[in-house]
Structure formats: C-alpha cells, structure tokens
Phi, psi and omega in degrees: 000133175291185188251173166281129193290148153291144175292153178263113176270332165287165172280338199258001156301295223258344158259305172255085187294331189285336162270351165249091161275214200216349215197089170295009171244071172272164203290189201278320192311338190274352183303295188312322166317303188299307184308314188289346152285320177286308170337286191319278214302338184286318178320299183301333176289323188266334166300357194252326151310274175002294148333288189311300190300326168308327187266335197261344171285280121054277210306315238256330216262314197290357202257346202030062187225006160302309215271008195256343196209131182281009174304331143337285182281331167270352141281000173299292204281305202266004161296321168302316191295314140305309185323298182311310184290331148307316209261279196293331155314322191288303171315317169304337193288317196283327186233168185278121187292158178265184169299281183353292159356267165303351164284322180280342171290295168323323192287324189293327168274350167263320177269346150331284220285335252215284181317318158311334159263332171271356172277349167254357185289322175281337188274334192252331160268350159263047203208354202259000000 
C-alpha cells in the first residue's frame, strides 16, 4: 500500500507536485521521472536557442552585414554548444546519465547561452 501524502500547504505543492513533492523521501522510480523530465526540457531550451543563432547567422548573411561583424561567427560557436548540449540530452534520454553527463550538459548550455549574448551584444555594437 502506498504511503500517505501530506496535504499541501504551499500553492506551488498542489500545482506542481511533481516538482514539490510534500514528502522528501519519494521513491527512486519518481527520481528517474524528474531526471528524463529536465532531459526533456533542457533538449527543448537548447533547441529553441539553437533557432535563435540560425535566424541570426541567417539574418546577418541575406543582410550582407556578415562581413561588418563576428556576431555570425560567435553564433556559430554558441549554436555548436546547444549542439553539444542536444546531443548529450538525447543521449541521456536513451540510458540513465552519469553525474558527468549532467554536469556537462549544463555547463554546455550556460556557456551557449553565455556565447549567445555576446553575440548579440557585438552585433548591436557594431551595426550601432
């Protein structure tokens, strides 16, 4: 018999339980849940990123404004870097991730994201 839930005192208990569970010792199988849900969600955060550096190389080369600026080549850099980060979610997806695993996807997607502002912070000073 399962055990018994605690009533939820907070608001963000009775909406997101799955992420608030009420009872910090839940089984291992709801572990494994969460993790193959953060897989998910990091594939989708760096593919929708991904997007962005596509439109923005795109945008930089029908504008003939690639030869005035490296924002191109350093979206370039962080499209590879969502790349990495894609690649190793999808993988995580299929088998149960090491630690390493999850450390390097974050690290791979924070410095995406981290390549990704500066490209546009260069883009915006030289075009300004």
């Amino acid at each position: 018999m399962p055990a018994k839930r605690e009533t939820a005192t907070r608001p963000e208990d009775v909406r997101f339980t799955r992420w608030f569970p009420t009872r910090p010792d839940y089984a291992p199988e709801q572990q494994v849940e969460d993790v193959e849900a953060r897989n998910v969600r990091t594939v989708r955060a760096a593919s929708a990123l991904l997007a962005v550096c596509f439109v923005i190389i795109t945008t930089l080369i029908y504008t003939h404004m690639s030869d005035n600026t490296f924002g191109d080549e350093i979206a370039w850099f962080a499209g590879a870097f969502f790349l990495g980060a894609i690649g190793l979610s999808s993988m995580a997806l299929r088998r149960r991730a090491a630690k390493w695993q999850v450390a390097w996807i974050d690290r791979l997607l924070v410095i995406g994201m981290a390549t990704l502002t500066l490209s546009m912070v260069v883009i915006g000073i030289d075009l300004h």
